[in-house]
C-alpha positions as CSV (number, residue, x, y, z in Angstrom):
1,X,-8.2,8.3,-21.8
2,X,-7.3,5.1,-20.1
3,X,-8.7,2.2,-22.1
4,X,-8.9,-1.5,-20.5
5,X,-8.7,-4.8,-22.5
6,X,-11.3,-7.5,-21.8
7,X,-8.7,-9.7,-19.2
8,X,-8.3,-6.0,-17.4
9,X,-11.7,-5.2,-17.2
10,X,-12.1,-9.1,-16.4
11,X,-9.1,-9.3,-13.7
12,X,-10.3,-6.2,-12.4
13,X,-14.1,-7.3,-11.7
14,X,-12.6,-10.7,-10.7
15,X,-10.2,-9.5,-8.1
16,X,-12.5,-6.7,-6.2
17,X,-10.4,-3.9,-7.8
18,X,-11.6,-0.5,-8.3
19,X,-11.2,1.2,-11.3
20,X,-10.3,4.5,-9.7
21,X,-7.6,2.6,-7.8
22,X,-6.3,1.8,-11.6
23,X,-6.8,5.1,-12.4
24,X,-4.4,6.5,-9.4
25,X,-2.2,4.0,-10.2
26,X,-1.4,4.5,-13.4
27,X,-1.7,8.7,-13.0
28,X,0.2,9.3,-9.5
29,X,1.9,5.8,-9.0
30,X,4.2,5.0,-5.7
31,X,6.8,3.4,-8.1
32,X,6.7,2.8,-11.8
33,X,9.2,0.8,-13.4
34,X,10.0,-0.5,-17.6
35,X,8.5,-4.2,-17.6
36,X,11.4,-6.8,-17.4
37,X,10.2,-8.9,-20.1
38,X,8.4,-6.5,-22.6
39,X,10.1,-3.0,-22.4
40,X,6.7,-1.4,-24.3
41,X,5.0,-1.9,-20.7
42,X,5.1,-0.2,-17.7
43,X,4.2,-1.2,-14.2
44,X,2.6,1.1,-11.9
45,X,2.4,0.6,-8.2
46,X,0.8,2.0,-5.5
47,X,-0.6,1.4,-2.0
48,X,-4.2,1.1,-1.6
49,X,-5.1,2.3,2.0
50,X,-8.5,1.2,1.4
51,X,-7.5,-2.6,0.3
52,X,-5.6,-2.9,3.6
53,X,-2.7,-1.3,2.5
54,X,-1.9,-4.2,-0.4
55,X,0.2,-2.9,-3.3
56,X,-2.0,-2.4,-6.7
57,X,0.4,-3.2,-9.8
58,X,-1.5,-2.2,-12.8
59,X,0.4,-2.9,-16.2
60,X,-0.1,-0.5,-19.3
61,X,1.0,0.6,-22.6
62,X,0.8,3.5,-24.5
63,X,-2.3,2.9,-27.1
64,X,-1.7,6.2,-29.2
65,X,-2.9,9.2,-27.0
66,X,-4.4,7.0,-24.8
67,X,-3.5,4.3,-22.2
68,X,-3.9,0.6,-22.4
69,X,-4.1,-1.5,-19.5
70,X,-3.3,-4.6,-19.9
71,X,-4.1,-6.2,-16.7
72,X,-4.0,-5.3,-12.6
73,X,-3.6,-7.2,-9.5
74,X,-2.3,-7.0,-6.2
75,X,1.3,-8.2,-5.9
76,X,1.7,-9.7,-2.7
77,X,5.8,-9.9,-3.4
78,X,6.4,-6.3,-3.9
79,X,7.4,-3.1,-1.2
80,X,7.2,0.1,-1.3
């Protein structure tokens, strides 16, 4: 089960993301990669063709059997 915390679910409102855009993020990613800073994260990326082709980078943990996101965004620096 993917879990969100409040600044995901708040990010995500904020931003115009939608949650099944998480969702394929996180279970059929473009690229996926350790976070740089804390290594229990991952970043998942992948190309919304329905958001203009922008790159979704949705950051997670594991939360026990499930998934924790953390928060998601568009990152405007990153190719695929």
């Amino acid at each position: 089960m993917i879990k969100l915390t409040t600044h995901a679910e708040e990010m995500i409102a904020d931003r115009g993301i939608a949650l099944a855009w998480v969702v394929s993020a996180i279970e059929a990613p473009d690229s996926r990669a350790v976070d740089p800073r804390d290594p229990s994260l991952t970043r998942s990326y992948r190309k919304i063709s329905e958001a203009d082709g922008r790159i979704l980078r949705v950051v997670h943990r594991p939360d026990g059997a499930d998934i924790l996101v953390i928060t998601a965004f568009f990152d405007r620096g990153m190719k695929l």
